[in-house]
C-alpha positions as MATLAB code, in Angstrom:
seq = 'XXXXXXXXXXXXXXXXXXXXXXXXXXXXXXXXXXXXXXXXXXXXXXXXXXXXXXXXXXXXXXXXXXXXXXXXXXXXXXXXXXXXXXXXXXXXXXXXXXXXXXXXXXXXXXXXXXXXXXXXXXXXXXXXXXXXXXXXXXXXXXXXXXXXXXXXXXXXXXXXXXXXXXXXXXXXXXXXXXXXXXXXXXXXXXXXXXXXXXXXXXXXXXXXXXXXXXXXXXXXXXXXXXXXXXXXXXXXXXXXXXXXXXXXXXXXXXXXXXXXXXXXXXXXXXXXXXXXXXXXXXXXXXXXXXXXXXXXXXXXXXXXXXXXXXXXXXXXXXXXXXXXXXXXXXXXXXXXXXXXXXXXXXXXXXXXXXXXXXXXXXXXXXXXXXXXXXXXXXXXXXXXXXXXXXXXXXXXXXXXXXXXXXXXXXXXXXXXXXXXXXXXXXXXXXXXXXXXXXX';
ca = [
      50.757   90.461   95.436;
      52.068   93.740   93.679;
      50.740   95.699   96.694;
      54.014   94.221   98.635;
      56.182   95.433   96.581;
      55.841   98.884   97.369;
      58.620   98.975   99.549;
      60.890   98.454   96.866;
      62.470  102.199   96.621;
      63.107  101.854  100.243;
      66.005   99.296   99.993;
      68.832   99.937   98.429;
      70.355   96.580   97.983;
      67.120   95.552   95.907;
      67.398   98.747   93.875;
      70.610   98.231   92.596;
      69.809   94.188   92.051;
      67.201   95.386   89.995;
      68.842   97.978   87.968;
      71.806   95.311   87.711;
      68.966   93.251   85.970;
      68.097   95.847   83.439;
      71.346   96.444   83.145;
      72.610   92.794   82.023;
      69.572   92.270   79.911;
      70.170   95.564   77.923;
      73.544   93.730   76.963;
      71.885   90.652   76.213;
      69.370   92.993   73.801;
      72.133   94.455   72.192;
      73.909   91.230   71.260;
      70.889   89.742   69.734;
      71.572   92.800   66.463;
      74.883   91.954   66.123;
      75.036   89.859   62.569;
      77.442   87.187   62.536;
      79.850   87.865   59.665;
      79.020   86.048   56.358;
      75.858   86.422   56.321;
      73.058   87.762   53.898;
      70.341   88.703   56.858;
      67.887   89.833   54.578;
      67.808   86.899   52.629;
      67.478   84.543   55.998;
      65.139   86.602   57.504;
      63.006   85.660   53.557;
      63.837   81.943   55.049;
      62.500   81.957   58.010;
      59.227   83.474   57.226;
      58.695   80.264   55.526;
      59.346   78.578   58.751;
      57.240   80.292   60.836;
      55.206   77.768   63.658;
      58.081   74.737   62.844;
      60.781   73.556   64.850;
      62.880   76.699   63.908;
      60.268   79.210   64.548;
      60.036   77.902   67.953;
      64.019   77.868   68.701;
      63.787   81.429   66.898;
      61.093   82.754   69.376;
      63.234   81.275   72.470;
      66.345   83.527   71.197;
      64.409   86.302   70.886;
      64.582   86.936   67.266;
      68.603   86.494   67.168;
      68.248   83.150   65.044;
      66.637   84.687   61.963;
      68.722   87.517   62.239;
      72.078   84.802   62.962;
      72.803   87.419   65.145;
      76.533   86.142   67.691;
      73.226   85.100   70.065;
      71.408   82.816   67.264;
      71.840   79.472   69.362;
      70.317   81.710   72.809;
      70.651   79.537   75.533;
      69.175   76.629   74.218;
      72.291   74.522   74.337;
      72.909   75.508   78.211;
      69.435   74.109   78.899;
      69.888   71.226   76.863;
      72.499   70.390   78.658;
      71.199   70.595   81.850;
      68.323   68.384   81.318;
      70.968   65.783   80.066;
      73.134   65.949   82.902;
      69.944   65.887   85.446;
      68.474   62.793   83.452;
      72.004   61.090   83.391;
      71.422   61.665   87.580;
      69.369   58.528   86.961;
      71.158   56.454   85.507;
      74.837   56.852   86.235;
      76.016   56.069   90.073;
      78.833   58.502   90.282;
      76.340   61.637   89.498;
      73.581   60.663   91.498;
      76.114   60.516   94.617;
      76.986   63.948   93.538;
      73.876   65.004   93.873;
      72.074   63.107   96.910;
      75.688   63.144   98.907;
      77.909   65.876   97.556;
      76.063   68.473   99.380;
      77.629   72.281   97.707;
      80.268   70.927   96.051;
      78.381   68.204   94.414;
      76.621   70.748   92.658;
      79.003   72.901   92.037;
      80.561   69.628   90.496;
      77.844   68.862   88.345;
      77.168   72.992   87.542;
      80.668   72.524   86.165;
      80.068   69.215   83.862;
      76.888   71.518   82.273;
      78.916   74.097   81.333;
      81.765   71.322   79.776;
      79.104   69.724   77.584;
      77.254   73.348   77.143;
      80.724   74.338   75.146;
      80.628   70.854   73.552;
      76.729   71.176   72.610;
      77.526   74.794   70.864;
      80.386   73.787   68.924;
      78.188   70.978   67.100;
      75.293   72.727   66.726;
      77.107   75.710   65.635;
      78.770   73.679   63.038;
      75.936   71.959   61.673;
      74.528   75.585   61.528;
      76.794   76.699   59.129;
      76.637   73.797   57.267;
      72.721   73.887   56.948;
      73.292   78.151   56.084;
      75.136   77.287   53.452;
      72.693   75.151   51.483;
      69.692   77.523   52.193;
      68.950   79.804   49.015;
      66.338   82.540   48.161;
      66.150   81.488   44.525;
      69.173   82.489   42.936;
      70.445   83.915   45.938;
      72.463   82.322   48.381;
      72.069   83.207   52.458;
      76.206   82.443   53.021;
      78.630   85.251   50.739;
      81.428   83.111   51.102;
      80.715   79.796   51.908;
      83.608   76.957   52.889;
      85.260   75.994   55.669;
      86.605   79.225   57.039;
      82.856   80.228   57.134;
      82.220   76.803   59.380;
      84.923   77.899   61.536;
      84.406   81.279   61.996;
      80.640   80.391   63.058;
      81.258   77.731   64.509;
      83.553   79.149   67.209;
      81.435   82.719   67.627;
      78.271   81.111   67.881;
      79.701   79.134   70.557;
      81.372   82.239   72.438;
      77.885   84.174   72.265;
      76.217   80.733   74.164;
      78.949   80.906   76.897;
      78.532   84.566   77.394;
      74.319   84.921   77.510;
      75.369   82.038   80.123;
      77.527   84.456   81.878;
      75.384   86.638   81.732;
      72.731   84.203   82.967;
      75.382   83.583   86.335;
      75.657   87.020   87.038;
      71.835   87.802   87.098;
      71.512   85.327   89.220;
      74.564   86.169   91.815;
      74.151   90.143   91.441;
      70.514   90.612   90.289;
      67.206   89.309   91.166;
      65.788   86.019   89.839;
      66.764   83.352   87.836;
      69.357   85.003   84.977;
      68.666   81.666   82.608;
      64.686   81.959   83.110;
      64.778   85.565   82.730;
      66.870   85.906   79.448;
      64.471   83.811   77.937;
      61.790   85.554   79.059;
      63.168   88.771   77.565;
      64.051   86.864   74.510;
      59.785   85.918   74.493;
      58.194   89.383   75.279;
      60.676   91.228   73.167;
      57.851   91.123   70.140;
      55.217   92.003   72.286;
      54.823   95.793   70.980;
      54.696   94.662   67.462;
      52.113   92.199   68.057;
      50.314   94.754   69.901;
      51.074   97.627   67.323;
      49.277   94.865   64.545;
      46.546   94.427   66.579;
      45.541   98.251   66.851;
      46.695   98.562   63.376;
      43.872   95.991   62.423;
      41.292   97.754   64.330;
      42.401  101.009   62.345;
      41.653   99.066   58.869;
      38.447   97.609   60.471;
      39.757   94.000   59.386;
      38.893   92.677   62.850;
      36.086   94.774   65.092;
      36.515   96.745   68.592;
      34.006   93.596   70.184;
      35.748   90.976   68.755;
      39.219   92.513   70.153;
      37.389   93.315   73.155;
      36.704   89.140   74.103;
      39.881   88.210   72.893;
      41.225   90.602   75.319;
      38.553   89.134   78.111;
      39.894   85.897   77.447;
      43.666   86.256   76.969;
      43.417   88.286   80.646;
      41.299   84.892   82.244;
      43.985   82.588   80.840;
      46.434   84.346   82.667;
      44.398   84.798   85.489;
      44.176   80.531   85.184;
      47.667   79.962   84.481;
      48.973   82.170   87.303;
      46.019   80.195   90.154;
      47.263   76.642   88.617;
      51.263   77.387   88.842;
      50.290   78.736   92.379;
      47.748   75.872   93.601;
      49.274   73.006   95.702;
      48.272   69.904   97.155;
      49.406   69.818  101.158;
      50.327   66.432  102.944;
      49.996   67.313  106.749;
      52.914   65.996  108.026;
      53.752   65.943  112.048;
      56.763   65.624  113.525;
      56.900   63.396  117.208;
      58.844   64.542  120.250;
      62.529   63.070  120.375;
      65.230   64.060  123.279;
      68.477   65.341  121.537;
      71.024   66.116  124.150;
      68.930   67.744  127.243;
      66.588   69.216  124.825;
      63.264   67.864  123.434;
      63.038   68.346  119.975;
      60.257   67.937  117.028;
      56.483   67.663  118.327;
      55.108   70.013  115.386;
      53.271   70.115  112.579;
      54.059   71.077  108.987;
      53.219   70.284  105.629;
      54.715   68.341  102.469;
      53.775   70.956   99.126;
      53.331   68.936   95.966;
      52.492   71.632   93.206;
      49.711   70.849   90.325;
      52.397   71.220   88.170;
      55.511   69.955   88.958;
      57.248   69.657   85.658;
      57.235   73.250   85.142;
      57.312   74.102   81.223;
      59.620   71.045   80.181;
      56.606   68.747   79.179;
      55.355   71.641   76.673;
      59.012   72.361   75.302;
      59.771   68.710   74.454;
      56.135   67.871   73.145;
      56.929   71.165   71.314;
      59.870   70.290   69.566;
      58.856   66.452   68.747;
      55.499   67.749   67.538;
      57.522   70.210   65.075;
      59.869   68.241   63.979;
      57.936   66.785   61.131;
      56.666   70.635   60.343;
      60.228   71.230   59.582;
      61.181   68.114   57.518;
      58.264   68.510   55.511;
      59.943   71.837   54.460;
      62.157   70.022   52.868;
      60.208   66.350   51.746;
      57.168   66.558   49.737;
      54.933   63.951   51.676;
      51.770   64.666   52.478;
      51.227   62.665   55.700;
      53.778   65.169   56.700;
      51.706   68.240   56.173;
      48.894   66.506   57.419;
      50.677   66.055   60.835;
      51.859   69.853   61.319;
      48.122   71.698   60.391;
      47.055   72.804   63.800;
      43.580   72.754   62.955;
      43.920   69.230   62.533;
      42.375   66.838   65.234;
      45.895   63.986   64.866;
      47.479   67.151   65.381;
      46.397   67.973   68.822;
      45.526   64.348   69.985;
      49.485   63.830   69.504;
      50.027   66.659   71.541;
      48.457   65.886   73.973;
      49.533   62.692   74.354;
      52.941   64.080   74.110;
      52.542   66.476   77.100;
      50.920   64.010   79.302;
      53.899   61.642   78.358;
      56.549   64.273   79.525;
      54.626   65.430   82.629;
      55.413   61.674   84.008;
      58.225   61.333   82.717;
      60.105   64.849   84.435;
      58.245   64.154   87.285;
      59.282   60.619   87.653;
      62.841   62.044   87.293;
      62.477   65.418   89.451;
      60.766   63.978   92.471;
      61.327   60.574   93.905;
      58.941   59.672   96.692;
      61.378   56.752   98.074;
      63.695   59.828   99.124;
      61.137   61.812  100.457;
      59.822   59.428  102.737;
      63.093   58.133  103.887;
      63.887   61.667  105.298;
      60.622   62.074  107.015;
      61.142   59.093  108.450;
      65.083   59.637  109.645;
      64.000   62.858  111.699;
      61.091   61.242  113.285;
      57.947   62.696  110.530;
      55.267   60.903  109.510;
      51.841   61.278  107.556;
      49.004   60.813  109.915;
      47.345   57.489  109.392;
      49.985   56.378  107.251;
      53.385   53.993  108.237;
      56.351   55.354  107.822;
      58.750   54.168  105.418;
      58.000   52.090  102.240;
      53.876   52.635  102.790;
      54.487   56.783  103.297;
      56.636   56.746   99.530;
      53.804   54.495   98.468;
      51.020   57.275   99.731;
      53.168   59.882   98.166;
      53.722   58.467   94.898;
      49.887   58.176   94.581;
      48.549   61.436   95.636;
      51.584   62.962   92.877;
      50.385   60.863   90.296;
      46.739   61.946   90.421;
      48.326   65.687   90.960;
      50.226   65.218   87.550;
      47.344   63.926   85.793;
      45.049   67.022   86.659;
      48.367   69.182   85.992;
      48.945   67.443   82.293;
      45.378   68.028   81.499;
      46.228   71.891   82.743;
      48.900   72.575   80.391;
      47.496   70.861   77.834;
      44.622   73.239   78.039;
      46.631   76.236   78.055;
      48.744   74.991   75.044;
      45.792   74.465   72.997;
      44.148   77.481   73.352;
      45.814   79.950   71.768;
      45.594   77.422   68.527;
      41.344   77.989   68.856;
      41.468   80.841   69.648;
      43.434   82.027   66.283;
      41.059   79.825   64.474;
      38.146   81.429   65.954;
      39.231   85.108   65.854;
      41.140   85.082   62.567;
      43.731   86.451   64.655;
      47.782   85.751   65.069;
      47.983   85.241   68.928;
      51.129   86.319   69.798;
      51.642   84.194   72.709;
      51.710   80.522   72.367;
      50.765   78.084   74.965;
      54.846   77.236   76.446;
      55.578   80.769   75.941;
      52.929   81.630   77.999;
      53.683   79.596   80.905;
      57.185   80.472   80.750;
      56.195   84.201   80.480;
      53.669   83.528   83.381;
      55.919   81.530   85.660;
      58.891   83.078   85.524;
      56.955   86.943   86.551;
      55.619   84.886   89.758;
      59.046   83.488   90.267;
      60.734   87.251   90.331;
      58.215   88.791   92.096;
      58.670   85.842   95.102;
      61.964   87.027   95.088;
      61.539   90.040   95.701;
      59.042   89.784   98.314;
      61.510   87.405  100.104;
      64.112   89.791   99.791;
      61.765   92.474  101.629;
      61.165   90.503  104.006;
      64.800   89.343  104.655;
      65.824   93.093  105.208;
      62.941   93.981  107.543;
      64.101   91.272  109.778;
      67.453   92.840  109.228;
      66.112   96.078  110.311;
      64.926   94.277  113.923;
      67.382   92.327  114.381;
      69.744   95.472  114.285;
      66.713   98.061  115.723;
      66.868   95.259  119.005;
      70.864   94.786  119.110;
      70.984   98.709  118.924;
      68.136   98.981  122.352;
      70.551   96.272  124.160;
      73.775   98.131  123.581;
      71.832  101.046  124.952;
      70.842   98.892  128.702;
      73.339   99.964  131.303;
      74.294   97.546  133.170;
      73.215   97.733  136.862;
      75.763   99.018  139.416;
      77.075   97.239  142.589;
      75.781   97.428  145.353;
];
């Protein structure tokens, strides 16, 4: 795959798209260190130690460190993606934006672009409120984490919290228009590997110490490097419906007569089943930080079997669910069938959607019990190995998919400007043809 890249150097259009990329995500590094004023950082980052593999350690990770630093970045872009997924459920449900988005064409989703960015802003300002509010009742014994607290401390972080979630999703827009990839999926992917060296710093560190041996490292390595190898054949594999297309006359011209394919990937949810299952699953991890029950501890101990059953059942849950919303085999069938395609052996119409919605429903079972493989297994494997694996299970697939999804980008954009180069190597040969004189 890498191997096709080569040609990279010899276009200059990618070259600066790429640099443009380093470029905005140097800017999006830098903002993470700038504190938010009114804030002891020392004494959060004591805090958040404590909350380290709960609700807040996971939205922490996601920022890339800003949040226990309450850096202008703290919220990321977590509200920006919260919203999305609201407006795209509320597709479902609410007549006016699902004709936006089956009829609107562009400007239906430029439309709805636009209402994700309105309730983005609105998103920010609450959580960035009720983040001050919570700041100023956290305490490191004696100490408190806010200087000052009141409401000019709400308001203040309130409002810059929310101006640091508009601009990483500026900065998200631009990567996308100017750069390569998907700006959103790639800040948080730079937000994820940003701890990488440390992680691998401890690692050698322990092997200096001899706390953990050169073979043991050695497997772990084997087997982190075959998990990826997994995750990246699973978010690759597809299932293919052979579709054909009959001959129709349009005009004087026949038309159709081909065959193609309908691609239903293994996992069509993407990382959304993992995030939510995530965030439920630590939700009681964080209110137990603040309730003594015991059920409650009982229900965030990894090693515990409730623990993963739930999880499981949570992922599974959410891989319907998004899929159900995402993909609706009604649609797809109804547009095979309005320019003339069909499944072979199957009716068209209400018995293709009914093929369709089978074959994706035994496709999202095999692809839930994927993912919840993958999020499981770092939790053995730092049982096992007595080891902090830096790379949990949704980071990993986001880590994983979003590399595939630049690198298809790329390729794509190679390819686009080597048919550029023929299409203007052959215009420049016919502007060379003389034309032939009269006789």
């Amino acid at each position: 795959m890498l191997g096709k890249t080569d040609n990279t150097g010899k276009s200059s259009e990618l070259t600066k798209r790429i640099l443009y990329l380093l470029l905005i995500l140097a800017v999006y590094r830098v903002g993470v260190h700038i504190p938010t004023p009114g804030v002891d950082t020392e004494a959060l980052q004591q805090f958040f130690a404590r909350f380290e593999g709960t609700l807040l350690g996971l939205f922490d990770m996601f920022s890339g460190r800003a949040l226990s630093q309450f850096s202008i970045f703290a919220m990321g872009i977590m509200p920006y993606i919260s919203a999305s997924i609201i407006i795209e459920l509320l597709t479902v449900v609410w007549p006016h934006l699902a004709r936006l988005k089956k009829e609107g064409g562009q400007d239906g989703r430029r439309k709805l672009t636009q209402y994700s960015r309105y309730l983005t802003v609105g998103l920010s300002l609450f959580q960035g409120f009720m983040l001050a509010v919570g700041l100023e009742r956290m305490t490191m014994g004696s100490q408190s984490v806010v200087l000052v607290p009141g409401i000019s401390f709400r308001l203040m972080t309130m409002v810059t919290l929310s101006a640091g979630t508009c601009f990483i999703m500026w900065l998200g827009e631009q990567i996308t228009e100017r750069g390569i990839g998907n700006g959103i999926s790639l800040i948080i992917f730079a937000g994820i590997v940003e701890g990488l060296p440390s992680a691998l710093g401890g690692v050698f560190s322990d092997l200096a110490s001899n706390e953990q041996s050169i073979l043991r490292m050695a497997v772990l390595g084997a087997g982190v490097v075959l998990i990826v190898a997994g995750v990246v054949f699973c978010e690759r594999a597809q299932r293919r419906i052979p579709v054909h297309y009959a001959q129709r006359m349009v005009g004087r011209r026949m038309m159709g007569g081909r065959s193609t394919h309908l691609p239903l990937k293994l996992n069509p949810a993407g990382v959304i089943p993992p995030i939510f299952a995530s965030s439920l699953i630590m939700f009681p991890a964080t209110l137990g930080q603040f309730v003594d029950l015991p059920i409650l501890k009982d229900l965030t101990m990894r090693d515990n079997w409730l623990y993963n059953v739930i999880y499981v059942v949570l992922i599974v849950f959410f891989c319907y669910f998004y899929t159900g919303v995402q993909f609706n085999p009604e649609d797809v069938a109804e547009n095979m069938k309005k320019h003339g395609g069909f499944v072979p052996g199957i009716r068209p119409g209400p018995r293709t959607a009914e093929y369709i919605d089978r074959v994706l429903t035994r496709i999202t079972l095999w692809g839930a019990v994927y993912v919840s493989f993958i999020c499981l297994m770092p939790n053995f494997i730092m049982n096992y190995f007595k080891v902090n694996f830096y790379f949990g299970g949704t980071a990993l697939l986001i880590v994983v998919g979003v590399a595939l999804d630049t690198i298809a980008q790329i390729q794509s954009h190679l390819l686009n400007k080597q048919y550029d180069g023929i299409l203007k190597r052959g215009m420049t040969g016919l502007g060379r043809i003389q034309p032939r004189r009269r006789l």
